[in-house]
N, C-alpha and C positions, 0 to 999 in steps of 0.2 A: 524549430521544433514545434512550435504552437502551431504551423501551418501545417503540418505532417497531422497531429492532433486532430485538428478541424477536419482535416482529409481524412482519417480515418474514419472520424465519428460520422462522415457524409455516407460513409460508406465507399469511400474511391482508397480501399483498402491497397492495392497495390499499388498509387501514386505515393500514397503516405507512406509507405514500407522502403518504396526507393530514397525519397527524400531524406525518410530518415537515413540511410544507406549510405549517403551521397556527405551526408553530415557526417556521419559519424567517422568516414574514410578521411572526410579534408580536417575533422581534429582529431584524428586518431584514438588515442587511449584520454584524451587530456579531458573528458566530459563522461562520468561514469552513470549520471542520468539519463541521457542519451543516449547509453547503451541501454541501459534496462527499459528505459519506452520502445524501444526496439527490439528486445526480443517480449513486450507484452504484447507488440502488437504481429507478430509471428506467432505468438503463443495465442492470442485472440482468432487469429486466420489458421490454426490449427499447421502450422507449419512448428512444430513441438520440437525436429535438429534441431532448425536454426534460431528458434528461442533459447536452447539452450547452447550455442553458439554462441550467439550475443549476450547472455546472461554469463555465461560465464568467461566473458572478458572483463565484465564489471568486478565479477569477485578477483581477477586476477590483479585490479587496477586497487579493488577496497574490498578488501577478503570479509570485513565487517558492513558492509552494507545489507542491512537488514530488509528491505523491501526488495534486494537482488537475490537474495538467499530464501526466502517462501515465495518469489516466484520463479527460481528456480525450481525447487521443489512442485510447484505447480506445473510445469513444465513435465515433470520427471514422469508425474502423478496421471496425467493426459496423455501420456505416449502409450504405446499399441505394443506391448504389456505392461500397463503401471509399474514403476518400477520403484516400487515401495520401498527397497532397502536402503536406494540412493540418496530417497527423498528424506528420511527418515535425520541424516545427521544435519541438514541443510539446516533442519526445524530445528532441531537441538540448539543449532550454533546462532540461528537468528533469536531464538527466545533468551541464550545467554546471555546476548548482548544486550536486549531490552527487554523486559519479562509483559508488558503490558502490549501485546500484541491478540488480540480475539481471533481474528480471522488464523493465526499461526496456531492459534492454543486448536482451533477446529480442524484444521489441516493435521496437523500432528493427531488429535484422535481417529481420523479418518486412517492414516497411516498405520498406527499403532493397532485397531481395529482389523486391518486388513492384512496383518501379521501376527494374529490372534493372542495380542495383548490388551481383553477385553474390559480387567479392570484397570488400566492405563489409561487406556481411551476413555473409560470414563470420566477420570478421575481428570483430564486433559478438554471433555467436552466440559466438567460442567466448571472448569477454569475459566475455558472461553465463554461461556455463559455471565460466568462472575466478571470478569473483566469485562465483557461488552456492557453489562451494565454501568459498573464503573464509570464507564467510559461515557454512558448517555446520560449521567445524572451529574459527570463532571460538569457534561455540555450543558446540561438544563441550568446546571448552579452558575455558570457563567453566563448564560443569557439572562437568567432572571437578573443577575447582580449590576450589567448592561442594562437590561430595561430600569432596575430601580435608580441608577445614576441618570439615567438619561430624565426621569422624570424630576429626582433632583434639582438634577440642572436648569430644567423647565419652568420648575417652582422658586429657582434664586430670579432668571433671567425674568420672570412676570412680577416678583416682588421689586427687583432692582426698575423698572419698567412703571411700576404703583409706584413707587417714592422716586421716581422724574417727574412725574406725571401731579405728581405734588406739588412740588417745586415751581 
């Protein structure tokens, strides 16, 4: 799967599309990440069925996997004519299950927007707005708190290093 990956990112998109293809046939149903890298990267090459082919074998396999359920919806959302209504409960059921999704909370206003529920979508963009923030000050508050142990640790290992150095 990391070599399908690499192949795609090279851009040798239809080597990576069979690979994955070739994988996903020899374990079947029993790898439900493997299915959803496979229909992103259908859904990345604009092949929008068979993203949603692959995508929703995943939800057949884990009806709750959330990353298969807004890119299904992405999926829905990309085809030639958006098909807003479809997409509409996918976002429902992935944000039920985990409410701290930004990129879902945006998708969902786009949706809702586009079915002229315009204080919806507001009220959904500026969720996703609140939550990506969230989301980069959790990340800040974790690196600082990283960087401040790491220096810690820096300042026992040079203390403990002074009283050897005593000795």
């Amino acid at each position: 799967a990391i070599v399908a990956h690499a192949l795609f990112d090279l851009g040798h998109e239809r080597d990576a599309i069979d690979m994955c293809s070739l994988l996903c046939a020899s374990l079947g149903v029993a790898v439900p990440m493997l299915w959803n890298n496979l229909g992103v990267m259908h859904l990345l090459s604009g092949k929008y069925d068979d993203a949603v082919i692959a995508l929703h074998k995943v939800l057949m396999m884990s009806g709750g996997h959330v990353t298969a359920l807004n890119n299904m919806a992405m999926a829905l959302l990309a085809a030639d004519p958006p098909r807003y209504e479809a997409a509409l409960p996918l976002l429902h059921r992935s944000l039920s299950l985990r409410r701290h999704q930004p990129r879902v909370w945006s998708n969902l206003s786009v949706v809702l927007s586009a079915l002229g529920q315009e204080q919806s979508a507001g009220v959904a963009l500026a969720r996703s707005m609140q939550t990506g923030r969230l989301d980069s000050s959790t990340k800040r508050n974790k690196s600082e708190s990283k960087d401040h142990q790491q220096q810690q640790q820096q300042q026992k290992q040079q203390q403990q290093q002074q009283q050897q150095q005593q000795y």
